[in-house]
N, C-alpha and C positions, 0 to 999 in steps of 0.2 A: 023284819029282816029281808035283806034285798036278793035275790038269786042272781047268781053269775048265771050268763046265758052261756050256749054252748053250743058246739055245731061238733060234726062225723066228717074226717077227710078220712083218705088212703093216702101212708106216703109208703113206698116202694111193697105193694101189695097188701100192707097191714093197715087197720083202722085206729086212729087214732081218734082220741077224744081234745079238743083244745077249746082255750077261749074262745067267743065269739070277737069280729074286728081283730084277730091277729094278723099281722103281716107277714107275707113270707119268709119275710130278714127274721123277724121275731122266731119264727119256728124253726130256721135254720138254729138260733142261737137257744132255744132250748133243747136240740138235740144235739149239740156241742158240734154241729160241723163244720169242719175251716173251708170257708167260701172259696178259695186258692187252687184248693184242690178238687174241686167237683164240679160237675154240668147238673143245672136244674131242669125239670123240664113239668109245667103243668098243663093236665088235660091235653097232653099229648104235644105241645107247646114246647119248643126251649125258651127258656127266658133270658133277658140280659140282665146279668147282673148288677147293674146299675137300675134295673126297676122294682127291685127284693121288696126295700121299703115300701111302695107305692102299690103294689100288689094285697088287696086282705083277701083272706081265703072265706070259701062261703061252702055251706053244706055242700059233700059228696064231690070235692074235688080232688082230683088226683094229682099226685106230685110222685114224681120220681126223679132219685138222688143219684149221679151218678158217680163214682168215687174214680180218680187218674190213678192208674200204677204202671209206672217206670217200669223199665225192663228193655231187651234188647235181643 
């Protein structure tokens, strides 16, 4: 039997457990967040959106999520 590998990030202070080789867009889409509306930012980094896919996360990386709210 094959073991799935696995690695420890933080995404907005908490620890997650996730595949090893996930991409950022990947983690975005299993935590159902609409890309539209949020600023990412890893390792203290913002990122551009347009590099989500191309980003895989590796043990002990930090990612924080930012969410846009309207108002006035």
């Amino acid at each position: 039997m094959r073991k799935i590998k696995k690695i420890k990030i933080k995404v907005n202070g908490k620890i997650k457990t996730i595949k090893k080789n996930n991409s950022l867009s990947n983690l975005l889409k299993i935590l159902k967040i609409p890309l539209n509306k949020v600023a990412v930012e890893l390792n203290q980094e913002i990122v551009n959106k347009r590099e989500l896919n191309k980003i895989k996360l590796k043990t002990k990386d930090k990612i924080e999520i930012v969410h846009f709210i309207g108002g006035g």
